[in-house]
PDB file with one MODEL, atoms N, CA, C and O in Angstrom:
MODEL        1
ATOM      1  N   UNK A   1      74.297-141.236-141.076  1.00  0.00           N
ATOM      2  CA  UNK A   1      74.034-142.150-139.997  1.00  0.00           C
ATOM      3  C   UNK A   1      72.591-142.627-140.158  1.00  0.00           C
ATOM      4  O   UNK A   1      71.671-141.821-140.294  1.00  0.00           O
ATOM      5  N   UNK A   2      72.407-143.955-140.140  1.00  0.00           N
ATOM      6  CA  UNK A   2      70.779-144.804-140.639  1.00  0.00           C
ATOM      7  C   UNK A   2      70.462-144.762-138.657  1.00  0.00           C
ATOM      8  O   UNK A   2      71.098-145.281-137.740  1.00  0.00           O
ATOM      9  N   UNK A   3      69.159-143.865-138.663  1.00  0.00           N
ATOM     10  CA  UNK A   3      68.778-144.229-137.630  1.00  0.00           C
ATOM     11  C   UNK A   3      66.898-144.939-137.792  1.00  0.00           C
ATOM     12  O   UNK A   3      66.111-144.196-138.378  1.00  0.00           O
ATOM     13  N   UNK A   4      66.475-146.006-137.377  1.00  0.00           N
ATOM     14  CA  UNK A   4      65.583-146.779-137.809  1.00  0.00           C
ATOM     15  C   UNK A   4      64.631-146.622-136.971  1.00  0.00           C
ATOM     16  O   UNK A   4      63.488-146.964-137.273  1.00  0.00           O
ATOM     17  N   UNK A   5      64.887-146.154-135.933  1.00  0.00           N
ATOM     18  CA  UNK A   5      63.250-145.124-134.960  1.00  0.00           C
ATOM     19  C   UNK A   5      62.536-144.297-135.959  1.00  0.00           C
ATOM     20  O   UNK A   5      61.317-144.461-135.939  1.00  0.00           O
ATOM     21  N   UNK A   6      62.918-143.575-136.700  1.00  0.00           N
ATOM     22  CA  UNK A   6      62.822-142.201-137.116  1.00  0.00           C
ATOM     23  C   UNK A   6      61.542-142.643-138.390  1.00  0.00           C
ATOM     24  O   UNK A   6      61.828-143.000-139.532  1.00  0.00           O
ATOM     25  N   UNK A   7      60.061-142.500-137.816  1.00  0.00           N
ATOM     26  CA  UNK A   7      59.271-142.744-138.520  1.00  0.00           C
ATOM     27  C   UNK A   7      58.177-141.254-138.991  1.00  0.00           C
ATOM     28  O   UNK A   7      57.197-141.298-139.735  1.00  0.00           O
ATOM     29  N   UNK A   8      58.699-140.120-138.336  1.00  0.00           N
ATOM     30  CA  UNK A   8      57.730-139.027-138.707  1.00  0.00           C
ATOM     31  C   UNK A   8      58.942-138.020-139.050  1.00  0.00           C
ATOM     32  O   UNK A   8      60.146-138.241-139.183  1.00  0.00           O
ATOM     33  N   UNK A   9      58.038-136.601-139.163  1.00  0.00           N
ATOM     34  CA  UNK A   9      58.649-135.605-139.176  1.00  0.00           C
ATOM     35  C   UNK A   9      58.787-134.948-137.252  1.00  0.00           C
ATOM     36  O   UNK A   9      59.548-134.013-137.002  1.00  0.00           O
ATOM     37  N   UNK A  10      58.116-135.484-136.356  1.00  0.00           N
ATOM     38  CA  UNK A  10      58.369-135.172-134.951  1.00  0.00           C
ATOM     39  C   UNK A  10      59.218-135.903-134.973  1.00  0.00           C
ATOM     40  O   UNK A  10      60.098-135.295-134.362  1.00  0.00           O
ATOM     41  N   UNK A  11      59.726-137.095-135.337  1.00  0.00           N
ATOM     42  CA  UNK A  11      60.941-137.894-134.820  1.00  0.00           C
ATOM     43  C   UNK A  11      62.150-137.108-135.455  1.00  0.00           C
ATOM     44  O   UNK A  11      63.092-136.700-134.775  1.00  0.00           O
ATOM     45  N   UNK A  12      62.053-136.949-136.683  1.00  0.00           N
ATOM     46  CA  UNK A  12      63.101-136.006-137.189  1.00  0.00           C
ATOM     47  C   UNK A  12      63.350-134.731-136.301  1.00  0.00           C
ATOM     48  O   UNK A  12      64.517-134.482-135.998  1.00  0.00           O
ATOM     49  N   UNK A  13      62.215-133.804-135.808  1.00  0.00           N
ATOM     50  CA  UNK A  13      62.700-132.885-134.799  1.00  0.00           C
ATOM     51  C   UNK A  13      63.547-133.167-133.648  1.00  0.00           C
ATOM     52  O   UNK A  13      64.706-132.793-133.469  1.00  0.00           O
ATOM     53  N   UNK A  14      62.628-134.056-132.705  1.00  0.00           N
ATOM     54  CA  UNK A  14      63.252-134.712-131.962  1.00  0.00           C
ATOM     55  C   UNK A  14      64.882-134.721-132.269  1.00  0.00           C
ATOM     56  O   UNK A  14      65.778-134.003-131.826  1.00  0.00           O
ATOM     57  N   UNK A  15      64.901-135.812-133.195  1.00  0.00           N
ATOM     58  CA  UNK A  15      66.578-135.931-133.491  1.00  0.00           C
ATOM     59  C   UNK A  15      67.752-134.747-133.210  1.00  0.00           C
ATOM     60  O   UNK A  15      68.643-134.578-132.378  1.00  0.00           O
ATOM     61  N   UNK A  16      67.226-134.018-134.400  1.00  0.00           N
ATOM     62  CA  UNK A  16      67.654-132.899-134.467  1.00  0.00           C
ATOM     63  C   UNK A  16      67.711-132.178-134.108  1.00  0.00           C
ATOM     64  O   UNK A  16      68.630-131.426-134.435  1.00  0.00           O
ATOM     65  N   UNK A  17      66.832-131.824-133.192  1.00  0.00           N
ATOM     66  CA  UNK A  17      66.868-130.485-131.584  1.00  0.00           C
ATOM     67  C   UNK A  17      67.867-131.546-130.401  1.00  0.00           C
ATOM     68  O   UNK A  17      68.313-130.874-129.471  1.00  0.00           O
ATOM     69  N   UNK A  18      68.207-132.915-130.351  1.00  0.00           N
ATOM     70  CA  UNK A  18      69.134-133.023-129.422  1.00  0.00           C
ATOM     71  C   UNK A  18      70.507-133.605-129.653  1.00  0.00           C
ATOM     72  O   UNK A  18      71.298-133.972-128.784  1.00  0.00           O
ATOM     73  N   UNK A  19      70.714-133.638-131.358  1.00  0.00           N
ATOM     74  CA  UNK A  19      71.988-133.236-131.260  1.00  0.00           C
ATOM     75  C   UNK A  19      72.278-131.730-131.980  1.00  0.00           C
ATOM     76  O   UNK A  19      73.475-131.561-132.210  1.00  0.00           O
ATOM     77  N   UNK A  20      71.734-131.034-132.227  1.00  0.00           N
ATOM     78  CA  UNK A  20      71.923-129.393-132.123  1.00  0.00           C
ATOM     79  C   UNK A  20      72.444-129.117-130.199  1.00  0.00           C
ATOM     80  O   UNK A  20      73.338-128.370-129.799  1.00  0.00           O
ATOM     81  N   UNK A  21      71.775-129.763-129.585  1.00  0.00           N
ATOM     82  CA  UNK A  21      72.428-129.147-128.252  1.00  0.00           C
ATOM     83  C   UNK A  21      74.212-129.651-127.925  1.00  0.00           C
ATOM     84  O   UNK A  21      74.752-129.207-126.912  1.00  0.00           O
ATOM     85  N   UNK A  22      74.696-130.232-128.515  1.00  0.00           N
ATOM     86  CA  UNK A  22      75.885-131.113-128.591  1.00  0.00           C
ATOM     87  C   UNK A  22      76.681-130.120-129.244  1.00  0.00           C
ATOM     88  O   UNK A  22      76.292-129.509-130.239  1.00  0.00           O
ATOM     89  N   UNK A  23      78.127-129.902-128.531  1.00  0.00           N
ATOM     90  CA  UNK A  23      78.894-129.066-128.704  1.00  0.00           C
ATOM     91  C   UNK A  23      79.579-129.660-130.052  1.00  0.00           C
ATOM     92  O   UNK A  23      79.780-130.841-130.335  1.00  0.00           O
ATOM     93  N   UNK A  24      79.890-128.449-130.826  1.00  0.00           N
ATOM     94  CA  UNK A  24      80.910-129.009-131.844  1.00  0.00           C
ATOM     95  C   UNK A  24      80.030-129.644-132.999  1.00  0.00           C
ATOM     96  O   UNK A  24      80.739-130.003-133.939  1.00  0.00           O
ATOM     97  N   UNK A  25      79.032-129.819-133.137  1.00  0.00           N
ATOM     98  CA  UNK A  25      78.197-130.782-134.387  1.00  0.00           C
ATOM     99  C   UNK A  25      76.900-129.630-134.752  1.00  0.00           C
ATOM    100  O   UNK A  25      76.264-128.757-134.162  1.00  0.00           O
ATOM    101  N   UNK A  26      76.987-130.335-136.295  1.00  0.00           N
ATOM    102  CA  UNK A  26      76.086-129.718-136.818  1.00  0.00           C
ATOM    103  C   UNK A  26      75.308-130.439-137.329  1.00  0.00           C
ATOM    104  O   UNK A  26      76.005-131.450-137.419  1.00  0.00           O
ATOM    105  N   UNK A  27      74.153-130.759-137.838  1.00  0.00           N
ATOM    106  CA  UNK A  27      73.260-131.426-138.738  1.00  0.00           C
ATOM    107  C   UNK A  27      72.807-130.927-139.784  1.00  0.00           C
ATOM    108  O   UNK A  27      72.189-129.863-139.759  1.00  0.00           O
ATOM    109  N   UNK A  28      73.061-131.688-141.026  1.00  0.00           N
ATOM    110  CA  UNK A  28      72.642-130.781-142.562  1.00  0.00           C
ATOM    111  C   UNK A  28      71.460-131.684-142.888  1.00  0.00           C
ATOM    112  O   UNK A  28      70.484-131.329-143.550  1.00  0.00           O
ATOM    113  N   UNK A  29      71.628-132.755-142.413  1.00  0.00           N
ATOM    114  CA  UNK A  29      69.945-133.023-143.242  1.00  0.00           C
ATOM    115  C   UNK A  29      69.329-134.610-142.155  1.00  0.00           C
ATOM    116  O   UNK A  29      69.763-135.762-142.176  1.00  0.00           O
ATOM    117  N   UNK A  30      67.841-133.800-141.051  1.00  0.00           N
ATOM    118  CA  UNK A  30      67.565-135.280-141.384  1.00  0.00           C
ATOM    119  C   UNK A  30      65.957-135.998-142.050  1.00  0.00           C
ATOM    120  O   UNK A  30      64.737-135.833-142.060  1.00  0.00           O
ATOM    121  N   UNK A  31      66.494-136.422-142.292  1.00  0.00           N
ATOM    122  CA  UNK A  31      65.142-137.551-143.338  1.00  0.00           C
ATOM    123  C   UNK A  31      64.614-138.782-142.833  1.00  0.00           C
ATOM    124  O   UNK A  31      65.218-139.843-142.674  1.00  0.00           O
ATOM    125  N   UNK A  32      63.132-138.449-142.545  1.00  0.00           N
ATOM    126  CA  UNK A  32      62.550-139.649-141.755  1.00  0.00           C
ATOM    127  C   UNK A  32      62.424-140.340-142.782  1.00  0.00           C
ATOM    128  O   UNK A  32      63.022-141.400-142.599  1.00  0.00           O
ATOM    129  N   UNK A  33      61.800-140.288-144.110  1.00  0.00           N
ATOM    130  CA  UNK A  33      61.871-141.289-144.963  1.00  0.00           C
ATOM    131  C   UNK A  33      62.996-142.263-145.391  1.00  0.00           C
ATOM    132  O   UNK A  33      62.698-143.407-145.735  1.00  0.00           O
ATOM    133  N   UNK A  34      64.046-141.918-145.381  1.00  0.00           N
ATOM    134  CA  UNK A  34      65.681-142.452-145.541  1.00  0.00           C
ATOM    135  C   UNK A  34      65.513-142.913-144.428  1.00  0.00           C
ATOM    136  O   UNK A  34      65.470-144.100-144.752  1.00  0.00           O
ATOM    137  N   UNK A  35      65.357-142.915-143.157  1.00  0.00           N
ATOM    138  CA  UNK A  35      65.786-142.551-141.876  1.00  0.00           C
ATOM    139  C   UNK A  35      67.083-142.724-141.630  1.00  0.00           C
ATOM    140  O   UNK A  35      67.654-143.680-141.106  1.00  0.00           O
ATOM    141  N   UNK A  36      67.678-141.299-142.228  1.00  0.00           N
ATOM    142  CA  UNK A  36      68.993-141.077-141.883  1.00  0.00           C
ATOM    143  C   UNK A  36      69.309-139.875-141.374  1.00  0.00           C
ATOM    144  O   UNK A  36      68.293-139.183-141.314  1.00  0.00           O
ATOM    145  N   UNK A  37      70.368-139.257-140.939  1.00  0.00           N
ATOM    146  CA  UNK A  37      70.865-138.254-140.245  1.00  0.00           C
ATOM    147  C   UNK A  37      72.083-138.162-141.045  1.00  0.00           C
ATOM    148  O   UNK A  37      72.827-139.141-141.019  1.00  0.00           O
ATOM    149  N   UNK A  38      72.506-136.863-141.953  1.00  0.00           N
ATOM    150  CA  UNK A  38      73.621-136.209-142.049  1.00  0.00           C
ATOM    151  C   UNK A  38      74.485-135.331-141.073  1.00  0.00           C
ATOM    152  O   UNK A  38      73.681-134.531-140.594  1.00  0.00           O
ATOM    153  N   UNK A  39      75.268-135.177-140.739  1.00  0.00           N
ATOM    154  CA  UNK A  39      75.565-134.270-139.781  1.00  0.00           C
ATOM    155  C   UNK A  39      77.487-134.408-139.617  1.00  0.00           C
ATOM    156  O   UNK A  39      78.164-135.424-139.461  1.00  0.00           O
ATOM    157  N   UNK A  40      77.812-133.320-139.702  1.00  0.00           N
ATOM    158  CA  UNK A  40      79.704-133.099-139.256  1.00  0.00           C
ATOM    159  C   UNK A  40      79.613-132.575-137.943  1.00  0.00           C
ATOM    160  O   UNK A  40      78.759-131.840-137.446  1.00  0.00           O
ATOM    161  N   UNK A  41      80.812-133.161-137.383  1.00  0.00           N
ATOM    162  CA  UNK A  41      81.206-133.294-135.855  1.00  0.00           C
ATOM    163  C   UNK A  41      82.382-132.188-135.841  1.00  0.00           C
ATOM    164  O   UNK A  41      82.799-131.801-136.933  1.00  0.00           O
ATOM    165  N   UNK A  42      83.074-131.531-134.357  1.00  0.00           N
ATOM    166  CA  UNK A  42      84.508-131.566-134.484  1.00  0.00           C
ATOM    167  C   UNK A  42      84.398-132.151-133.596  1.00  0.00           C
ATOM    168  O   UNK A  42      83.516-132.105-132.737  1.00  0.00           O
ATOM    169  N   UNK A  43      86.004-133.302-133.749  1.00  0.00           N
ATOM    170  CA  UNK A  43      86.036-134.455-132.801  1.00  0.00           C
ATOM    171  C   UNK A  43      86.978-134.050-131.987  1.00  0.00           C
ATOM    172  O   UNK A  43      87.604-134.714-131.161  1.00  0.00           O
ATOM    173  N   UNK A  44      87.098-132.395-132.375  1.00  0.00           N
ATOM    174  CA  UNK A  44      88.152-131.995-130.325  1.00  0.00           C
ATOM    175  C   UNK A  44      86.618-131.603-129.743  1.00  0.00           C
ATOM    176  O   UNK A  44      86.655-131.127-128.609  1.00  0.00           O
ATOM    177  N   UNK A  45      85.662-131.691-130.166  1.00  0.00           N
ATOM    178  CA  UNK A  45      84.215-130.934-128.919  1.00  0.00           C
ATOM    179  C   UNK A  45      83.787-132.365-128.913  1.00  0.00           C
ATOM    180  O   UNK A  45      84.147-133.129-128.017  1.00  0.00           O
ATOM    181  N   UNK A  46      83.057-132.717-129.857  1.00  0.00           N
ATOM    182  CA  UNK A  46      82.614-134.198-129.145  1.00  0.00           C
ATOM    183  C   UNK A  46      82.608-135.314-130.149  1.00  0.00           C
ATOM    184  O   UNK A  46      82.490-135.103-131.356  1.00  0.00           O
ATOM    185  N   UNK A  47      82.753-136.625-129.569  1.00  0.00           N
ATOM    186  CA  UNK A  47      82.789-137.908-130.241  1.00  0.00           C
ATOM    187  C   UNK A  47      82.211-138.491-130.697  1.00  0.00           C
ATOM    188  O   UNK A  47      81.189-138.254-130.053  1.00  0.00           O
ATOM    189  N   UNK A  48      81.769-139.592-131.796  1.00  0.00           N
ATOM    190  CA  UNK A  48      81.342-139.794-132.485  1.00  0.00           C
ATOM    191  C   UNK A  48      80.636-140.912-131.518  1.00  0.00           C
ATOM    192  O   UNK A  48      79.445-141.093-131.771  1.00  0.00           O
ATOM    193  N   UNK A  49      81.139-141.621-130.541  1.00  0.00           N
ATOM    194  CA  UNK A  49      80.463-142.491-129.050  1.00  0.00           C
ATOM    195  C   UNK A  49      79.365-141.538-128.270  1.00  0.00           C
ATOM    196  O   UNK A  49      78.310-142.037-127.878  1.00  0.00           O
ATOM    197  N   UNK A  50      79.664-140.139-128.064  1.00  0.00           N
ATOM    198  CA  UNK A  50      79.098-139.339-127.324  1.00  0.00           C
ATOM    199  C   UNK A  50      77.610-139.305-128.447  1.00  0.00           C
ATOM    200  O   UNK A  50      76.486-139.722-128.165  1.00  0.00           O
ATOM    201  N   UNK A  51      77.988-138.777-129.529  1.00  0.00           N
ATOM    202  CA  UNK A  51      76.794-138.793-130.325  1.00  0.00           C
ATOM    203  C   UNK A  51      75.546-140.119-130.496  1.00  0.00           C
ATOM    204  O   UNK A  51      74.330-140.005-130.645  1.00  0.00           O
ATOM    205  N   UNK A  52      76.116-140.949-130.436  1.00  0.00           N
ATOM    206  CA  UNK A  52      75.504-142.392-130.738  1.00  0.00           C
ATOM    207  C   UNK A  52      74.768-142.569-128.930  1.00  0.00           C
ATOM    208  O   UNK A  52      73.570-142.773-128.736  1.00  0.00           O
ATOM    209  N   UNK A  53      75.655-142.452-127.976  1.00  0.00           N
ATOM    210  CA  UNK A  53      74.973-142.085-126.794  1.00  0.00           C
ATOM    211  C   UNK A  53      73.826-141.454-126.808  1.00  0.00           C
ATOM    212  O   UNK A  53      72.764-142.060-126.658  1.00  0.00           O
ATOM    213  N   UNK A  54      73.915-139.847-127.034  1.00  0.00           N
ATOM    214  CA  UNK A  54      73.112-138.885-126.924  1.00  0.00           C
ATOM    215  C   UNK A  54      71.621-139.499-127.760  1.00  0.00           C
ATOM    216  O   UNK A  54      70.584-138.924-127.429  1.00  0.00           O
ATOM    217  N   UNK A  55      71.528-140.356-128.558  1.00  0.00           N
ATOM    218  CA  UNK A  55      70.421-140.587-129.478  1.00  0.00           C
ATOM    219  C   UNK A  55      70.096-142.029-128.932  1.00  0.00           C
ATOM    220  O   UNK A  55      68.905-142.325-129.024  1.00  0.00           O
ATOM    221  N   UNK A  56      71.089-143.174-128.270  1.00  0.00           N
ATOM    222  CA  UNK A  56      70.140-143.871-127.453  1.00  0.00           C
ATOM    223  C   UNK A  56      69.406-143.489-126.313  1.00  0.00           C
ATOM    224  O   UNK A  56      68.511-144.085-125.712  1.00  0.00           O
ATOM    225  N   UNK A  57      69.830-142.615-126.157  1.00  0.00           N
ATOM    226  CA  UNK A  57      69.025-142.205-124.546  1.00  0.00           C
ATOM    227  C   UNK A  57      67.920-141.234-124.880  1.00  0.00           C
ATOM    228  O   UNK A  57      67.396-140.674-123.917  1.00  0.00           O
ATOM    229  N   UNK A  58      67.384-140.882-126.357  1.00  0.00           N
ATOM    230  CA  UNK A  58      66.231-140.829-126.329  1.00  0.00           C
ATOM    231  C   UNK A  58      65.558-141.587-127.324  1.00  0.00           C
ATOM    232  O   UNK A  58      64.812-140.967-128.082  1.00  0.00           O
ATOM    233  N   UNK A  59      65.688-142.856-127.464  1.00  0.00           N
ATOM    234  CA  UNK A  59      65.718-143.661-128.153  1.00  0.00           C
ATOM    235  C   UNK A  59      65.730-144.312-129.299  1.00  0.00           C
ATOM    236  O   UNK A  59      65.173-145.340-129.682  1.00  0.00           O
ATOM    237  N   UNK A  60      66.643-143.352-129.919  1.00  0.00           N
ATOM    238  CA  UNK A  60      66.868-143.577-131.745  1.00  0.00           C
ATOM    239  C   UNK A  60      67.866-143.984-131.463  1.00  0.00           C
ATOM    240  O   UNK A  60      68.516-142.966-131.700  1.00  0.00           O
ATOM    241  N   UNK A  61      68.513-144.618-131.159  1.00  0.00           N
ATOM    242  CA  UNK A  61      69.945-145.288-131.265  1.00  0.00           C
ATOM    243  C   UNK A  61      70.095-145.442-132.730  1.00  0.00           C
ATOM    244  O   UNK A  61      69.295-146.005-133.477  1.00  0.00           O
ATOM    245  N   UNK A  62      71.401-144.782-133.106  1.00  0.00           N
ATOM    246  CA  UNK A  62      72.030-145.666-135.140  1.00  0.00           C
ATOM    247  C   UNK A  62      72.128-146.964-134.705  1.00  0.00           C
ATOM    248  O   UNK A  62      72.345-147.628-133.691  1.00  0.00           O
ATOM    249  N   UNK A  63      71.733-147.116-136.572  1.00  0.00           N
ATOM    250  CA  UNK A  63      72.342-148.742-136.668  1.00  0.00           C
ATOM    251  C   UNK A  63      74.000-148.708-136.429  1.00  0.00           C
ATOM    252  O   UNK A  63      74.716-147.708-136.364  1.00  0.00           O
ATOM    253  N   UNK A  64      74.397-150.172-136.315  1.00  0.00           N
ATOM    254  CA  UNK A  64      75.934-149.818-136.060  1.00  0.00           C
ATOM    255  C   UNK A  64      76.703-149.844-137.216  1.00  0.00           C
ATOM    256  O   UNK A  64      77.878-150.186-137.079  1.00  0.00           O
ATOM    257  N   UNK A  65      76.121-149.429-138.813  1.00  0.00           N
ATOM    258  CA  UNK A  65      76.511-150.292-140.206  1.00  0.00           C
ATOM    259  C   UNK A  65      77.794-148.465-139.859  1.00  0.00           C
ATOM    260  O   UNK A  65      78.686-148.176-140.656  1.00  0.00           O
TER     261      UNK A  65
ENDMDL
END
């Protein structure tokens, strides 16, 4: 997932400490330089809308590619 906020290594925490709180998902890698986010879901705990939510509302929203 290309998220285009993500200009440090605090933004990478950020990221990653709030979808670690998100049931069902994990994150394997994120990279402010890429600014991307790896990460597997299970989509019986939560959705792939819920996720994209959870990261506009602290304002990394993904691109929508």
């Amino acid at each position: 997932m290309r998220i285009p906020a993500i200009h440090c290594s605090g933004c990478a925490s950020t990221v990653k400490r709030n979808l670690l709180a998100l049931p069902g998902l994990s994150v394997t890698n994120v990279d402010h330089k890429a600014k991307q986010v790896r990460l597997s879901y299970d989509e019986s705990e939560v959705s792939l809308e819920q996720i994209k939510d959870s990261l506009d509302e602290i304002g990394f929203g993904p691109d929508d590619e």
